[in-house]
C-alpha positions as CSV (number, residue, x, y, z in Angstrom):
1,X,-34.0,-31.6,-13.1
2,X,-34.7,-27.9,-14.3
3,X,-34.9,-26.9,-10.4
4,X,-31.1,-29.0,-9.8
5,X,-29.7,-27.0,-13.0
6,X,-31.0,-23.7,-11.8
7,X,-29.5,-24.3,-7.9
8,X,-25.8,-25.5,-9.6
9,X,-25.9,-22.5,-11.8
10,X,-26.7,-20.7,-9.1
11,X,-24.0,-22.2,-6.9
12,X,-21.1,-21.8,-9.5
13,X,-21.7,-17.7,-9.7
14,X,-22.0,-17.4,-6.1
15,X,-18.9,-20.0,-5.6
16,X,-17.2,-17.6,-8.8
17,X,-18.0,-14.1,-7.0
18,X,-17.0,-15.4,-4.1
19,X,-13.5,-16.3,-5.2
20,X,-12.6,-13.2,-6.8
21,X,-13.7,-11.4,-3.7
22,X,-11.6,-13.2,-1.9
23,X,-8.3,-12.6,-4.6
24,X,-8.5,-9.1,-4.1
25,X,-6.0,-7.2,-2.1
26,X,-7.3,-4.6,0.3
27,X,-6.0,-1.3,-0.2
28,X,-2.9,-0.7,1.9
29,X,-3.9,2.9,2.6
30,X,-6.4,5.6,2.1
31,X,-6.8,9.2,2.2
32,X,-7.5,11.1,5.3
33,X,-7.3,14.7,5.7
34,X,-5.8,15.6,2.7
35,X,-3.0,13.0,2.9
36,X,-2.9,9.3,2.3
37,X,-2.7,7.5,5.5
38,X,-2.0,3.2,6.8
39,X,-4.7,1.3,7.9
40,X,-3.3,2.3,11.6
41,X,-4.1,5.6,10.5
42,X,-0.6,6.8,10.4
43,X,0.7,9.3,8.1
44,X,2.7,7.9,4.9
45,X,5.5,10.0,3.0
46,X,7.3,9.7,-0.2
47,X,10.7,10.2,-0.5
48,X,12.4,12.7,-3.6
49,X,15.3,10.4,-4.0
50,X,12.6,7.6,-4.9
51,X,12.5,7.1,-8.6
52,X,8.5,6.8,-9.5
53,X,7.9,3.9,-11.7
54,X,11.1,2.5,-10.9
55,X,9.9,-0.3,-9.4
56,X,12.2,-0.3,-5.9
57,X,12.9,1.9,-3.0
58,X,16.0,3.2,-2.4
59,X,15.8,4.3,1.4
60,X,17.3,1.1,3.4
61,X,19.2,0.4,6.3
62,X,19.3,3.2,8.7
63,X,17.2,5.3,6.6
64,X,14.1,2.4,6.5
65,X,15.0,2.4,10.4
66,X,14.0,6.4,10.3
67,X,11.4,5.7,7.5
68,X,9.6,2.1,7.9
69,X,8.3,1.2,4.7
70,X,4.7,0.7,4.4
71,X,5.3,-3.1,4.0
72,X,3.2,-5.6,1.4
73,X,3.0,-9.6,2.2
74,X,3.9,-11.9,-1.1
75,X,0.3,-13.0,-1.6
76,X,-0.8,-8.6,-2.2
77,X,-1.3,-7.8,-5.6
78,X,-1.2,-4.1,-7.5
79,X,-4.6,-2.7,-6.9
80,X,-5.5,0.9,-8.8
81,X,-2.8,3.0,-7.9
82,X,-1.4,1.1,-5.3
83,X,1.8,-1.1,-7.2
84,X,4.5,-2.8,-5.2
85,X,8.1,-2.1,-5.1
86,X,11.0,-4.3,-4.5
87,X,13.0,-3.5,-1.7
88,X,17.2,-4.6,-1.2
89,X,16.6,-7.5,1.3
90,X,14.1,-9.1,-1.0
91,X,10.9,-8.2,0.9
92,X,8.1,-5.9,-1.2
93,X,7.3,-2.7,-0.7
94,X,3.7,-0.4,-1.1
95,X,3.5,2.4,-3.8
96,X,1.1,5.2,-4.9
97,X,1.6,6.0,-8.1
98,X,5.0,4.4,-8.6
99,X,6.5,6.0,-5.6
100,X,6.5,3.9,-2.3
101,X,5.2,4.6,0.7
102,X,7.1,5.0,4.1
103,X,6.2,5.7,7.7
104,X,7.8,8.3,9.6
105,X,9.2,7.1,13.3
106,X,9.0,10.2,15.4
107,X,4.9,10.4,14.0
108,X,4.2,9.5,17.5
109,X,-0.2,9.1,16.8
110,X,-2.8,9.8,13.7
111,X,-2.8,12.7,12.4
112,X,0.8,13.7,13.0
113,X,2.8,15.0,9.9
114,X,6.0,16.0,11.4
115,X,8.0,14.5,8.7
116,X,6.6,16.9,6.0
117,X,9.3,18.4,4.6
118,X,12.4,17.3,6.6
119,X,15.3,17.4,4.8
120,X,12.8,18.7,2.0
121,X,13.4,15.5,1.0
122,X,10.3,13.6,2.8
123,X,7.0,14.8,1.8
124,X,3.2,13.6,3.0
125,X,1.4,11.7,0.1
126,X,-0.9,13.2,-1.3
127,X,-4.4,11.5,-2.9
């Protein structure tokens, strides 16, 4: 009976660890060469006009055409520095220290920055 206890105890911690594992969200970027980069390996940028810790992004429409947000699904949660932002069709949004996180359409492969500075507006996040 002593053995059966052990094996269920041992069961509900593994079942327990396992759970949580699987409840955490990945990060949705990391750094790479002194910037913070996708998973795809892309280059991400924050935007000036972005208030940080205001909880949405305020490049939409065309701009987010120019600038694809680094996009989070519904069931991502805030992980370290990584929040989520509200965007103006509904749909959420990654951040890095309260300021979200877009792509840049003419970065054509990893390791482009071309959008550094345009405008000097747009500016490579930084780890």
């Amino acid at each position: 009976m002593k053995k059966l206890s052990r094996s269920l105890g041992a069961l509900t911690l593994w079942l327990a660890v396992l759970g949580v594992c699987a409840a955490q969200t990945p990060a949705p970027a990391k750094a790479a060469d002194g910037v913070i980069v996708g998973t795809n390996g892309m280059t991400l940028y924050t935007f000036d006009k972005d208030i940080a810790g205001s909880g949405k992004s305020v490049c939409n429409g065309p701009c987010a055409t120019n600038w694809p947000p680094l996009m989070a699904a519904e069931s991502d949660q805030p992980s370290g520095d990584y929040t989520i932002v509200a965007r103006d069709d509904g749909k959420k949004q990654w951040a890095l220290k309260g300021k979200p996180l877009y792509f840049w359409a003419k970065d054509s492969k990893p390791g482009d920055k071309t959008g550094d500075g345009f405008n000097q507006v747009w500016q490579t996040a930084k780890p």
